[in-house]
RODO-2510 file (C-alpha; in nm, 4 decimals, decimal comma):
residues 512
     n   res          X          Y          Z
     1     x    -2,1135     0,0895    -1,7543
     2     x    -2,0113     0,3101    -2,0537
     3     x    -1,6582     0,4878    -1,9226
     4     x    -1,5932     0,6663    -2,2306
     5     x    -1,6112     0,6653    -2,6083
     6     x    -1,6388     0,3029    -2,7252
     7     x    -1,5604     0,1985    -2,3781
     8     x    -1,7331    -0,0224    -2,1228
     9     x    -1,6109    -0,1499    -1,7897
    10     x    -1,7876    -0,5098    -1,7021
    11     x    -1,7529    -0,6058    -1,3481
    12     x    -1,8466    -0,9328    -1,2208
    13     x    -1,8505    -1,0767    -0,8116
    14     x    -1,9978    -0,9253    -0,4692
    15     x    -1,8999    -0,5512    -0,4406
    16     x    -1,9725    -0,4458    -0,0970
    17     x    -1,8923    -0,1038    -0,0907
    18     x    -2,0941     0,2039    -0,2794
    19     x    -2,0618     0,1419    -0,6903
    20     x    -2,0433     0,4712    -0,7571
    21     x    -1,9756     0,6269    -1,1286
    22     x    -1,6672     0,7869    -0,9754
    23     x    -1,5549     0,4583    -0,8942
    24     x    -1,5849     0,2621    -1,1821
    25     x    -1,4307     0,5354    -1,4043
    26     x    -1,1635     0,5097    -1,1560
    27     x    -1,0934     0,1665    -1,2113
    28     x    -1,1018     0,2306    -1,5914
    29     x    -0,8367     0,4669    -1,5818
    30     x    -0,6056     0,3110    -1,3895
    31     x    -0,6321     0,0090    -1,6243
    32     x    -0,6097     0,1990    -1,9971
    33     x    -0,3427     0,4547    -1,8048
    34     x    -0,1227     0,1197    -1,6762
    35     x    -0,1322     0,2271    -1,3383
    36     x    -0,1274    -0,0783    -1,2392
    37     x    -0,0159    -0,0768    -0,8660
    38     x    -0,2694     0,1750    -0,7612
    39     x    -0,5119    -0,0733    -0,9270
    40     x    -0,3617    -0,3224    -0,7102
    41     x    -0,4180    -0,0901    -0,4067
    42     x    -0,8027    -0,0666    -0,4420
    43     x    -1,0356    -0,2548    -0,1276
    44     x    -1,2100    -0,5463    -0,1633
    45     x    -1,2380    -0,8055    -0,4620
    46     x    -1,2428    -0,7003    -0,7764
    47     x    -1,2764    -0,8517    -1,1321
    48     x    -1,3865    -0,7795    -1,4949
    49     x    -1,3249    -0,6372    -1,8349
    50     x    -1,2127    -0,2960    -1,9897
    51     x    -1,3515    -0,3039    -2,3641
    52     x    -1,1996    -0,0685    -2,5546
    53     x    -1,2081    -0,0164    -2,9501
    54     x    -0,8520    -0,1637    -2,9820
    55     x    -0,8522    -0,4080    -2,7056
    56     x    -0,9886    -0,6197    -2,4019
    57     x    -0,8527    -0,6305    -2,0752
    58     x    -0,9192    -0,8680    -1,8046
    59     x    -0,8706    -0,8606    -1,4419
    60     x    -0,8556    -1,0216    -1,1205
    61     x    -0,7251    -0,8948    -0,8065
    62     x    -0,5392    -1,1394    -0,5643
    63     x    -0,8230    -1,1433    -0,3405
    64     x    -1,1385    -1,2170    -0,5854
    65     x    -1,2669    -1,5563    -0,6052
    66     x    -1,4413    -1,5015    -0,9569
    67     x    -1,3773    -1,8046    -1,1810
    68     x    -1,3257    -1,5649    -1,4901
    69     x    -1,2144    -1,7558    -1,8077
    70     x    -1,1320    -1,6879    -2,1909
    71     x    -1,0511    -1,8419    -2,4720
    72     x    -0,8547    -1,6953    -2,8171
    73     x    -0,9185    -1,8136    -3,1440
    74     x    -0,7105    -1,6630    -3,4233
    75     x    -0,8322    -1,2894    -3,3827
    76     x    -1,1726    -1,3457    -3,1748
    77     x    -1,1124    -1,3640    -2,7653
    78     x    -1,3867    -1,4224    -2,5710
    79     x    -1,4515    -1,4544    -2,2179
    80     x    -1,7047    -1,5272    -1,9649
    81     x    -1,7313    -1,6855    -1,6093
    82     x    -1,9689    -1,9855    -1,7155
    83     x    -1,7305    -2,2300    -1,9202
    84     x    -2,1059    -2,3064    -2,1139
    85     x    -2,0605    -1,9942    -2,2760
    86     x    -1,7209    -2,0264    -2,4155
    87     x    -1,7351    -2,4214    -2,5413
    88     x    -1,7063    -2,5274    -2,8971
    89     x    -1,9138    -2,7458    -3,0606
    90     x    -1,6206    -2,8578    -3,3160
    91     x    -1,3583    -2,9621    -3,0932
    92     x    -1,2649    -3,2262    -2,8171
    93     x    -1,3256    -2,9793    -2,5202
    94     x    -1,1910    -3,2052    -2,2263
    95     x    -1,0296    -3,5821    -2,2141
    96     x    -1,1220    -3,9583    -2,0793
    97     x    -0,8653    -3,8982    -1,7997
    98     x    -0,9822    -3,5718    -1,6837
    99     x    -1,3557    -3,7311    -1,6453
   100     x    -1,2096    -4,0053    -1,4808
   101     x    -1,0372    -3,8007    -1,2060
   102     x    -1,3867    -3,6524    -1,1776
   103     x    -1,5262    -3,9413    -1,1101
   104     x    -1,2630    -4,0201    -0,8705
   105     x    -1,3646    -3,6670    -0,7494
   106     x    -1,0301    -3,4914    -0,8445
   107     x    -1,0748    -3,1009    -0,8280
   108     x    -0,9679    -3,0617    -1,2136
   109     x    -1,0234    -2,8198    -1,4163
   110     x    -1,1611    -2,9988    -1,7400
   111     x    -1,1469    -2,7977    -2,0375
   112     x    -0,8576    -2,7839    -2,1997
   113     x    -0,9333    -2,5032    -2,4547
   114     x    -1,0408    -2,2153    -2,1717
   115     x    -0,7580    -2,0538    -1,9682
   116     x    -0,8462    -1,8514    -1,6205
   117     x    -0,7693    -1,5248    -1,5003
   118     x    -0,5385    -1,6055    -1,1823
   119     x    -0,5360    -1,4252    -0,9627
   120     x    -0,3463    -1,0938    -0,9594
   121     x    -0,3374    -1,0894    -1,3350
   122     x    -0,4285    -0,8938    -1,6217
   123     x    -0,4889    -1,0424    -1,9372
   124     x    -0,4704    -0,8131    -2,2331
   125     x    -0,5536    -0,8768    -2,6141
   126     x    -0,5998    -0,7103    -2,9074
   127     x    -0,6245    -0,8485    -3,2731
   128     x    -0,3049    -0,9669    -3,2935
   129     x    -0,1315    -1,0371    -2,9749
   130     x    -0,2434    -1,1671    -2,6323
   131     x     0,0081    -1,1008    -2,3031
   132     x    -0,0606    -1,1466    -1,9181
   133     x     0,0855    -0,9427    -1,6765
   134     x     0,1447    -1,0162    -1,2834
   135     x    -0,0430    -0,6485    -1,1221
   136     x    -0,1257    -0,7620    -0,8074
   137     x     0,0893    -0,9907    -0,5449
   138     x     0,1212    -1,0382    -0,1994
   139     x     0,3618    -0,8778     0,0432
   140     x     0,3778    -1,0468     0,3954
   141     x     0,3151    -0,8264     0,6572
   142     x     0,5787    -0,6154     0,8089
   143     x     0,5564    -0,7396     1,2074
   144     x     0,8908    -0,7050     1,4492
   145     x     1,0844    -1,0399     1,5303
   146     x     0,9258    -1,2912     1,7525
   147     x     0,6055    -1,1291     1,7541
   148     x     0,4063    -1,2983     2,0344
   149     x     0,0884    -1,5413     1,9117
   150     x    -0,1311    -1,3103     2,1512
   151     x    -0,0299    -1,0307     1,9183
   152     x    -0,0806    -1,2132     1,6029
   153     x    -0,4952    -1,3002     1,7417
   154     x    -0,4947    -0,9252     1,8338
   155     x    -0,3927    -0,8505     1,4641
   156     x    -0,6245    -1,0994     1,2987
   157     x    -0,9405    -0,9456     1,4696
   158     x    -0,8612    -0,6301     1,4380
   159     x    -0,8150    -0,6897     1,0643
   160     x    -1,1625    -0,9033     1,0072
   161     x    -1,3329    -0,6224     1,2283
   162     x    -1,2329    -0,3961     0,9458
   163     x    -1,3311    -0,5906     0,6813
   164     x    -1,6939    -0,6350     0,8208
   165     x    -1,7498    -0,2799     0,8392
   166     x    -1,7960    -0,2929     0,4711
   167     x    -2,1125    -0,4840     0,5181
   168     x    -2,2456    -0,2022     0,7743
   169     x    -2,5724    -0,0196     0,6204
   170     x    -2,5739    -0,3498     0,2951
   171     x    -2,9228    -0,4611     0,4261
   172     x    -2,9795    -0,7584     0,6198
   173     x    -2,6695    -1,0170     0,5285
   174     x    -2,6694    -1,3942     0,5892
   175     x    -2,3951    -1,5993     0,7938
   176     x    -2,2975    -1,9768     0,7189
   177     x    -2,3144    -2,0547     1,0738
   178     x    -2,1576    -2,4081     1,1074
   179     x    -2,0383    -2,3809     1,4872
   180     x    -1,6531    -2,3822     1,3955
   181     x    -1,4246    -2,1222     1,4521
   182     x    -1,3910    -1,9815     1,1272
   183     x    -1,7574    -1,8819     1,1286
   184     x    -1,7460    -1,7979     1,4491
   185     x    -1,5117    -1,5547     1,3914
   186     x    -1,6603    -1,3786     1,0939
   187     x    -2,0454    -1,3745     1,2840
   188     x    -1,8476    -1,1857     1,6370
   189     x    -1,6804    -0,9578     1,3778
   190     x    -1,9794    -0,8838     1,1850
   191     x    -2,1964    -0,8118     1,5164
   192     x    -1,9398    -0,5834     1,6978
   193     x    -1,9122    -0,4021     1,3466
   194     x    -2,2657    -0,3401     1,4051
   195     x    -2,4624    -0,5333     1,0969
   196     x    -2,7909    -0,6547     1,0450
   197     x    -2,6818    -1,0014     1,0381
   198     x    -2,9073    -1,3048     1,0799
   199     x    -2,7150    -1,6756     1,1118
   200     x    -2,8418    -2,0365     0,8868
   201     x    -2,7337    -2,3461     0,9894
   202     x    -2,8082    -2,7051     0,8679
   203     x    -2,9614    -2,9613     1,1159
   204     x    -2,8808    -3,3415     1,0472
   205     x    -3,0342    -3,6551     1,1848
   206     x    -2,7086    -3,8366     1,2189
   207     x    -2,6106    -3,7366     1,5881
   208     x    -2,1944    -3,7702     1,4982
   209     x    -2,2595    -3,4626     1,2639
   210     x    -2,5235    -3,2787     1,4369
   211     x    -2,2897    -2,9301     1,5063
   212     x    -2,6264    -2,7716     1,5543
   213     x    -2,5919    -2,7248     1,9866
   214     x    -2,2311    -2,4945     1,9122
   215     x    -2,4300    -2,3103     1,6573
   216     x    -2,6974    -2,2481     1,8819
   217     x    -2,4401    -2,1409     2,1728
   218     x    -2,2711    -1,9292     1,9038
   219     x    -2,5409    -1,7158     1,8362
   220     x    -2,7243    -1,7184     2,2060
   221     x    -2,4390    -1,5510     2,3136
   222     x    -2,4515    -1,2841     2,0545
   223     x    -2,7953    -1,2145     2,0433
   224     x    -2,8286    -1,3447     1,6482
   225     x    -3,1610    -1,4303     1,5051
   226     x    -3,0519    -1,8178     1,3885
   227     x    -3,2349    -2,0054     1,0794
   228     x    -3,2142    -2,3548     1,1074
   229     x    -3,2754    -2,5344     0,7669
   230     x    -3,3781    -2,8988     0,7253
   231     x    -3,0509    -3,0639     0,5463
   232     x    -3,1530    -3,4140     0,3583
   233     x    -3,2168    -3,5508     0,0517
   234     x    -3,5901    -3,5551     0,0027
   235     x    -3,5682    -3,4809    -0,4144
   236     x    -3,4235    -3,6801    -0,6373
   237     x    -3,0808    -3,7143    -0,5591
   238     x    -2,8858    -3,7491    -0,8319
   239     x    -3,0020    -3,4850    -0,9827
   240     x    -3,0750    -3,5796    -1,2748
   241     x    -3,2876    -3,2768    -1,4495
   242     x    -3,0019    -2,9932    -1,3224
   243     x    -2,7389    -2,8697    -1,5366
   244     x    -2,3915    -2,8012    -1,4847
   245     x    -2,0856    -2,5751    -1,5692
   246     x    -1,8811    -2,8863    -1,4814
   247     x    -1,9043    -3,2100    -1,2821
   248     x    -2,0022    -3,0916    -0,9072
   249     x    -1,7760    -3,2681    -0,7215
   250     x    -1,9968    -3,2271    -0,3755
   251     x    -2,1535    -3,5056    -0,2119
   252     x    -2,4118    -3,2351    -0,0249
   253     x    -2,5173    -3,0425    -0,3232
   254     x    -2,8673    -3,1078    -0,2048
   255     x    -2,8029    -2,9460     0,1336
   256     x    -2,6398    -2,6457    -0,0967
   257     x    -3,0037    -2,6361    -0,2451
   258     x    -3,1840    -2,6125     0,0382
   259     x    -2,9963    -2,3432     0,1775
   260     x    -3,0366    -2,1317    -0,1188
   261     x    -3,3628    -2,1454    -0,1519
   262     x    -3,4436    -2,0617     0,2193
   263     x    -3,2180    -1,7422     0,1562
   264     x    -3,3768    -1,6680    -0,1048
   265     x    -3,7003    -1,6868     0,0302
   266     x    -3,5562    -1,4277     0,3243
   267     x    -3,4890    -1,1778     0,0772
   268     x    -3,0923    -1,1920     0,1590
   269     x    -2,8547    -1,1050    -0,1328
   270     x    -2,5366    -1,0960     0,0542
   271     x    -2,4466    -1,4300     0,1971
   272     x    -2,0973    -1,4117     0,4404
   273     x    -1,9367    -1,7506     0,5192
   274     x    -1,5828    -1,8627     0,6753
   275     x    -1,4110    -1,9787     0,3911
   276     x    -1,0238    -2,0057     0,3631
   277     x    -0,9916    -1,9946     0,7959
   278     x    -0,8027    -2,3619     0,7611
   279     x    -0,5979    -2,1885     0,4473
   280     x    -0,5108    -1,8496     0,7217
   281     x    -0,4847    -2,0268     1,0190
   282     x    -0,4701    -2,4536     0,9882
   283     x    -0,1805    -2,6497     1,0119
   284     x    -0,0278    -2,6603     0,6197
   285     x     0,3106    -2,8189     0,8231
   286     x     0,4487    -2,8729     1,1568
   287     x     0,7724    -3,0199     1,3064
   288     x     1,0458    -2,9714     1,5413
   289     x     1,2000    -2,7484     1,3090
   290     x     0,8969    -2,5331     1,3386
   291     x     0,9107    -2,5259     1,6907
   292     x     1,2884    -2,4654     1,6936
   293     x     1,4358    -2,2746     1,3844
   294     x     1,0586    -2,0410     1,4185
   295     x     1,0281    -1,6818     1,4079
   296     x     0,8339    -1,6816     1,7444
   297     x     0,9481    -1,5949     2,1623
   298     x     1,2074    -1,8051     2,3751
   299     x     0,9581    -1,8817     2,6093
   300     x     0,6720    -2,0338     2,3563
   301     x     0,9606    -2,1752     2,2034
   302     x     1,0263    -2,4178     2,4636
   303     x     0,6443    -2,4633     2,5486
   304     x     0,6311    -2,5993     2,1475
   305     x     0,8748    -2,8471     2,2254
   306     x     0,7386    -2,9949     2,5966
   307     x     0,4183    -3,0220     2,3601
   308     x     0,5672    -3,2086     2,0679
   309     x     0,7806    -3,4279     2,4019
   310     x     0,4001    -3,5308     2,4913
   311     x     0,2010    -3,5738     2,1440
   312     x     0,1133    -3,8814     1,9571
   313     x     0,4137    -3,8455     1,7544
   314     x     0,6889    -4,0897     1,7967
   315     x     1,0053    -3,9830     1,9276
   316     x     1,1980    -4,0473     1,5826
   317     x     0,9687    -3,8974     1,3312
   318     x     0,9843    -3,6221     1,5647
   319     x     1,3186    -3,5941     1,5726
   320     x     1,3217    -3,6572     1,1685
   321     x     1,1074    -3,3053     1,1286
   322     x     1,4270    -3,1049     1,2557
   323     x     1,4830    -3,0821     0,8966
   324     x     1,2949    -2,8270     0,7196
   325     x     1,2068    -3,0411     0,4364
   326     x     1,0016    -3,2962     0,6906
   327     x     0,6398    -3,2284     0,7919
   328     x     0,5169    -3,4512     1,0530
   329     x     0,2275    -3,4320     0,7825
   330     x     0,4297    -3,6111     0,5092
   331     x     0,2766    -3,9080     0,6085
   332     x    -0,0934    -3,8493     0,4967
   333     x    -0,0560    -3,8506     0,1426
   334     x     0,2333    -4,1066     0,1030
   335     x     0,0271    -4,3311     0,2925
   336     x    -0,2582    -4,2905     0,0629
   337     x    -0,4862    -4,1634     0,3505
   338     x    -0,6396    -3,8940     0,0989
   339     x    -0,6935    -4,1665    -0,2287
   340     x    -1,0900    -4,2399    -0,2763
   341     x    -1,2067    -4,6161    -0,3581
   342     x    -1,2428    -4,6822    -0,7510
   343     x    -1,3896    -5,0283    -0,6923
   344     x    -1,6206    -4,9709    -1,0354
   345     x    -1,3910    -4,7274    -1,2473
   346     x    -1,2325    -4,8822    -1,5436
   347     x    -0,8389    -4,8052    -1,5599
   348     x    -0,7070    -4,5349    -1,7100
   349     x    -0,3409    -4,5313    -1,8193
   350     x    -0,1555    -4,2368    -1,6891
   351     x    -0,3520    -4,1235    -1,4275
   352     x    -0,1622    -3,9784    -1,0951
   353     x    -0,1916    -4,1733    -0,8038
   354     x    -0,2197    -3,8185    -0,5779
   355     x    -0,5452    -3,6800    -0,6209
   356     x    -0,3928    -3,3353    -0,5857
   357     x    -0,1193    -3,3804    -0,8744
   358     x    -0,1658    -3,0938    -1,1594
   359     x    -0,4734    -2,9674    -0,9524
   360     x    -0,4741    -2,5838    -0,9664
   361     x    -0,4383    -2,4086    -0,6654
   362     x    -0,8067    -2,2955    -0,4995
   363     x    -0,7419    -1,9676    -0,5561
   364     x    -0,6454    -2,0016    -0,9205
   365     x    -0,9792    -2,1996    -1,0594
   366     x    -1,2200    -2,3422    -0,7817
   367     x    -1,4382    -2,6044    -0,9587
   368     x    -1,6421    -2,6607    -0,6340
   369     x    -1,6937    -2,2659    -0,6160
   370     x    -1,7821    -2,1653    -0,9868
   371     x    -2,0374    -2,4211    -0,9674
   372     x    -2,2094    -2,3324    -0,6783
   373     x    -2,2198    -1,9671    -0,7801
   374     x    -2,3580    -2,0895    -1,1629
   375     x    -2,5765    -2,3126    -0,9867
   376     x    -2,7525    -2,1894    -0,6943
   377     x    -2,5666    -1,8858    -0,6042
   378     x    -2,6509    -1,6521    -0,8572
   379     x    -2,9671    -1,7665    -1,0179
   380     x    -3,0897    -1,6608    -0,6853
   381     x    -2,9476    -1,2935    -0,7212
   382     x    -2,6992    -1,4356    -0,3982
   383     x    -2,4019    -1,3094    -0,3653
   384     x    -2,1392    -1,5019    -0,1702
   385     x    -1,8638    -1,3211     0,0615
   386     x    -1,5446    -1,4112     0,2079
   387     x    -1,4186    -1,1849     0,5131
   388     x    -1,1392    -1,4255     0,5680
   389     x    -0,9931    -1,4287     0,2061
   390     x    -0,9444    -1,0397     0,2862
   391     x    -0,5906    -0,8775     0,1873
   392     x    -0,4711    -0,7613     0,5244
   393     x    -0,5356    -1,1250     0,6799
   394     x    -0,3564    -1,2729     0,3970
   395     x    -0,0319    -1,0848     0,4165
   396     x    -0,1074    -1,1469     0,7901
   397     x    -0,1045    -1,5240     0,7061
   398     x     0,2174    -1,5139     0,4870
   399     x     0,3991    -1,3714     0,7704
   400     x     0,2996    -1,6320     1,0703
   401     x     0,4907    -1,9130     1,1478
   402     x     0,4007    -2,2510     1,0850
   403     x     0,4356    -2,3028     1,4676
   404     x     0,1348    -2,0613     1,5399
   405     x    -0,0873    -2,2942     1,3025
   406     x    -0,1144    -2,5701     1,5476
   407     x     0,0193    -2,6416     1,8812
   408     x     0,0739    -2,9730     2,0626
   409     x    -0,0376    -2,9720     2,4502
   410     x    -0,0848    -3,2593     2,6608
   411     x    -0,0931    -3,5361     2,4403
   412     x    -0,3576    -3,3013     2,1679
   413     x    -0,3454    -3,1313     1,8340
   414     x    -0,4196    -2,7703     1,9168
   415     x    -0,5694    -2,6584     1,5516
   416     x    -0,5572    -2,2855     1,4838
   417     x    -0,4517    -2,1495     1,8156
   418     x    -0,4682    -1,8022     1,6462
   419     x    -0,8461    -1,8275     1,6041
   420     x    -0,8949    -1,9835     1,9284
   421     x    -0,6953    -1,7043     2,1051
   422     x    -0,9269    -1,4431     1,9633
   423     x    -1,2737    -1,5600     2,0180
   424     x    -1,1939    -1,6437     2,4159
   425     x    -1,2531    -1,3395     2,4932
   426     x    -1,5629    -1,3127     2,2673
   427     x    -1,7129    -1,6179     2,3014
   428     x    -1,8049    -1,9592     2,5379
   429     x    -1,5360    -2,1898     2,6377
   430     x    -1,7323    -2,4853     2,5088
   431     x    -1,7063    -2,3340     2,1696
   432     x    -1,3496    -2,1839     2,1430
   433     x    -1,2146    -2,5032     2,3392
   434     x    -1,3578    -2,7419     2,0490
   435     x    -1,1121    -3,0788     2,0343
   436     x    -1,1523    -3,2599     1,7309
   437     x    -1,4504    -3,3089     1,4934
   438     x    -1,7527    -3,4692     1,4187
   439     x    -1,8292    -3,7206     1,1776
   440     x    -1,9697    -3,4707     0,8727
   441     x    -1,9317    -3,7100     0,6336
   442     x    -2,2133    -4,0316     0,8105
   443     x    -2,4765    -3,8500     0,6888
   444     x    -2,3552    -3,7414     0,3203
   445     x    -2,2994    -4,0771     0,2165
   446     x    -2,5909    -4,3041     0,4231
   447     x    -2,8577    -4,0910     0,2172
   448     x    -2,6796    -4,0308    -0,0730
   449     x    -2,6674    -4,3659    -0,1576
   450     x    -3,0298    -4,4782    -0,0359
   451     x    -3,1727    -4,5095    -0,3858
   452     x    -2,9047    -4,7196    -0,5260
   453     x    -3,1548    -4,8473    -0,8171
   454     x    -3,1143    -4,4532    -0,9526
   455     x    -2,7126    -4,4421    -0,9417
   456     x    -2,7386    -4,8014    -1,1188
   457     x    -2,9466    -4,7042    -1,3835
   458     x    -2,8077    -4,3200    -1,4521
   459     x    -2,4151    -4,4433    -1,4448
   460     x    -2,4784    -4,8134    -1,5828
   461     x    -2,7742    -4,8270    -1,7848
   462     x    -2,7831    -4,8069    -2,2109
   463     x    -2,7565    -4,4331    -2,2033
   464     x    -2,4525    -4,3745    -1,9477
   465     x    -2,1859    -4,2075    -2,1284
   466     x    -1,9493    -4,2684    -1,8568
   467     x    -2,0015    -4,6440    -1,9804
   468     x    -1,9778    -4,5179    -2,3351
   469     x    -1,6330    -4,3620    -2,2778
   470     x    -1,4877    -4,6697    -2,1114
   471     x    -1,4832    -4,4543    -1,8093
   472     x    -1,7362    -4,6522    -1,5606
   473     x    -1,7366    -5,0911    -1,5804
   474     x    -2,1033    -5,1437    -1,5523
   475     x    -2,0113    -5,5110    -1,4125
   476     x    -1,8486    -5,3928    -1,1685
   477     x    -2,0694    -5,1457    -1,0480
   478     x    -2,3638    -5,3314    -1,0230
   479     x    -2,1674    -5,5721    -0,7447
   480     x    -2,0120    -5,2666    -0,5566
   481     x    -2,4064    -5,1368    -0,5836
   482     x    -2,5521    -5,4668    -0,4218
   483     x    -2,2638    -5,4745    -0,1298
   484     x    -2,3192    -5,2484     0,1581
   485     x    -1,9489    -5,2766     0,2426
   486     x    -1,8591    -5,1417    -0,0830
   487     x    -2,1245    -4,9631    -0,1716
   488     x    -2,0169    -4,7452     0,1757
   489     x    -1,6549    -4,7809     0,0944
   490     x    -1,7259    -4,6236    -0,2727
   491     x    -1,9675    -4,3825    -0,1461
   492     x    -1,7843    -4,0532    -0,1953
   493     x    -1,6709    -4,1956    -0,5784
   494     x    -2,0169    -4,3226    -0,6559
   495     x    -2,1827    -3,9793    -0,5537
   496     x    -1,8796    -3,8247    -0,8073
   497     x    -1,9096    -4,0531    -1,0853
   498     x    -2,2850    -3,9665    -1,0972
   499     x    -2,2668    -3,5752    -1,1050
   500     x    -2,0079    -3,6047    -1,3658
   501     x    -2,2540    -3,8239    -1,5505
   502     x    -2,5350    -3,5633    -1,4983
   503     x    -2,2716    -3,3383    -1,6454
   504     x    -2,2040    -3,5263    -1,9614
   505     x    -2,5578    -3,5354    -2,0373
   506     x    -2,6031    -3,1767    -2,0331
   507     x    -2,2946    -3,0854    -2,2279
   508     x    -2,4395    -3,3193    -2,4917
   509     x    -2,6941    -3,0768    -2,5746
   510     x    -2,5124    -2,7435    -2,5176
   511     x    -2,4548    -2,5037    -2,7950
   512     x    -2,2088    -2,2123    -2,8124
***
């Protein structure tokens, strides 16, 4: 909208609270006036531009997912949040080793002429100078010593209960029901807050990732209208006729589809899932120093420890976590339990063996995200929402103790006890009680790879440019094609390698 002479304010992600003129000329003040902390202060996720005569300024707030980019060239700056907008045709936009960590299915961000907004930053630029500053970060939350894990559930719900009263009077919004916690969570929030809710789920064949019975149970109990939708590859798969921002590095893109086009169809626009609950509440580290050194009561104290006495874990590696430095997590990426097969990738010199190394944090640039919402999100006038990325339950999360993440008892992992605290009073034993998980990944790669005549010809035919840029050994991956042991053991990669092919096609034939 127009705030003033010469002046428009350009916002971009879900707003789920009233737009009103007063507000926007709010934020549009407080941004040309460099009040920045009451900027800071405002509810709910926010992101944009303030173009003024003399100067652009972009924003993100520390809780907006928006994948907001720009780009300067001598005095021209643009900006956008679809990379396709900002590419240029004259120069070497991205390198062989960031398409082959693609392939590998790396989260990178590939182009190495656009820059992103993080979060909690303003970018401002004018003809001659460009400068970020820091407007927005995040203060743990104020809570007395050894604040009890009871008090810390107590917290957490009250906190999500105020965030989904935003959604009250929005229309009719959509839930990601999976039948985990983190959903779970958002959907009892959501129906105490009193919205007109209505739960999807996807139903698989493969019974070791059928979730569909706790979803069901979920939303029995809290008398919510569920949509089940049909999750399987019945298109062409890859796709090879789709376009993409960047390489979509998801093996269930199809499924992503599906569900967007049965919301659709329901005439939702606001679409609430339970992103970032393993980022608030999951286990990030654990070990006897936790348990001992931990900002948490005497008495849970020494409950921590008889658990850690009974787990899995060996009595010296626990004994080696009494230093704060030792997770007894180390172990999964040393051990390589996190690196993907490469069986038919050609090497590349220089490449990291950790997947994760120079990978930008989620909240900075999330490939997987800004995809989706270029994708299937918003051509579909869906907007996607995130109760659990709220500010309240972050600084809430900053403040809890690694020790309230998980919790060893009786020879199990108890994964986010926080959660699990707060929905047994809300919710079935059989769902809250959850050990473990099933198999979600069977399904993904037995039907991904069921045409394997369409991955051979799209990544090792004449025309693949993954071939072309020395990226993909068509050898190679013709034998790990006809092998069902490798084909299955390459699955994830081969499903990666493809979509970034798909990609490469497409950005052939963009223009600026």
């Amino acid at each position: 909208m127009e705030t003033g002479p010469g002046e428009h304010l350009l916002l971009s992600g879900p707003v789920t609270r009233p737009a009103t003129d007063g507000w926007q000329r709010r934020i549009a003040d407080l941004i040309r006036e460099g009040r920045h902390a009451e900027l800071a202060r405002l509810p709910g996720e926010l992101c944009g531009a303030l173009v003024t005569p003399r100067k652009v300024t972009l924003f993100r707030n520390l809780v907006s997912t928006e994948g907001l980019l720009y780009r300067r060239d001598g005095p021209v700056v643009s900006w956008s949040t679809d990379p396709a907008d900002l590419l240029d045709r004259e120069r070497e936009e991205f390198s062989r080793q960031a398409i082959w960590r693609c392939c590998r299915g790396d989260e990178v961000f590939i182009y190495h002429g656009l820059t992103p907004v993080r979060p909690g930053e303003l970018v401002v630029a004018d003809q001659r100078t460009l400068s970020t500053v820091r407007f927005d970060a995040l203060a743990p939350l104020d809570l007395p010593r050894r604040t009890p894990l009871a008090q810390y559930a107590e917290l957490a719900y009250e906190m999500l209960l105020r965030e989904a009263r935003a959604y009250v009077g929005a229309g009719r919004v959509g839930v990601m029901v999976s039948g985990g916690l983190d959903s779970a969570a958002v959907l009892c929030a959501l129906v105490e807050a009193g919205a007109d809710v209505v739960a999807y789920h996807h139903v698989v064949d493969d019974p070791l990732a059928d979730e569909s019975a706790y979803a069901r149970t979920i939303c029995d109990h809290l008398s919510v209208p569920l949509e089940m939708v049909k999750a399987g590859y019945d298109g062409d798969f890859p796709p090879s006729g789709r376009s993409f921002p960047h390489p979509f590095l998801n093996v269930g893109f199809p499924w992503l589809e599906q569900l967007a086009e049965r919301v659709h169809g329901d005439g939702i626009r606001l679409l609430v899932w339970g992103r970032d609950g393993d980022l608030r509440f999951g286990p990030l580290r654990y070990g006897l120093h936790d348990a001992l050194a931990g900002d948490i009561p005497f008495r849970e104290r020494a409950a921590l420890c008889a658990g850690l006495i009974s787990s899995r874990w060996e009595a010296p590696r626990i004994v080696r976590t009494a230093s704060r430095s030792r997770s007894l997590f180390d172990d999964i990426r040393s051990g390589g339990g996190l690196a993907r097969a490469t069986d038919f990738l050609e090497p590349v010199p220089g490449v990291p063996d950790d997947p994760f190394a120079d990978v930008p944090a989620e909240d900075d640039y999330s490939v997987k995200d800004a995809c989706a919402h270029l994708t299937s999100w918003r051509p579909r006038e869906i907007m996607m929402c995130n109760p659990l990325g709220s500010r309240d339950l972050r600084r809430l999360a900053a403040r809890m103790p690694d020790a309230y993440r998980m919790i060893p008892y009786q020879g199990q992992v108890i994964t986010k006890p926080v959660l699990r605290l707060l929905l047994s009073t809300r919710l079935p034993a059989s769902v809250w009680r959850r050990y473990g998980r099933l198999w979600m990944s069977s399904a993904h790669k037995h039907r991904a790879l069921a045409d394997t005549d369409a991955f051979h010809e799209l990544m090792g035919g004449p025309d693949s440019r993954l071939v072309r840029m020395g990226v993909v050994n068509p050898e190679r991956l013709a034998e790990v094609l006809t092998d069902p042991h490798r084909r299955r053991r390459n699955a994830e990669t081969l499903v990666h390698a493809a979509m970034t092919e798909i990609f490469l096609r497409h950005y052939e034939g963009r223009t600026p």
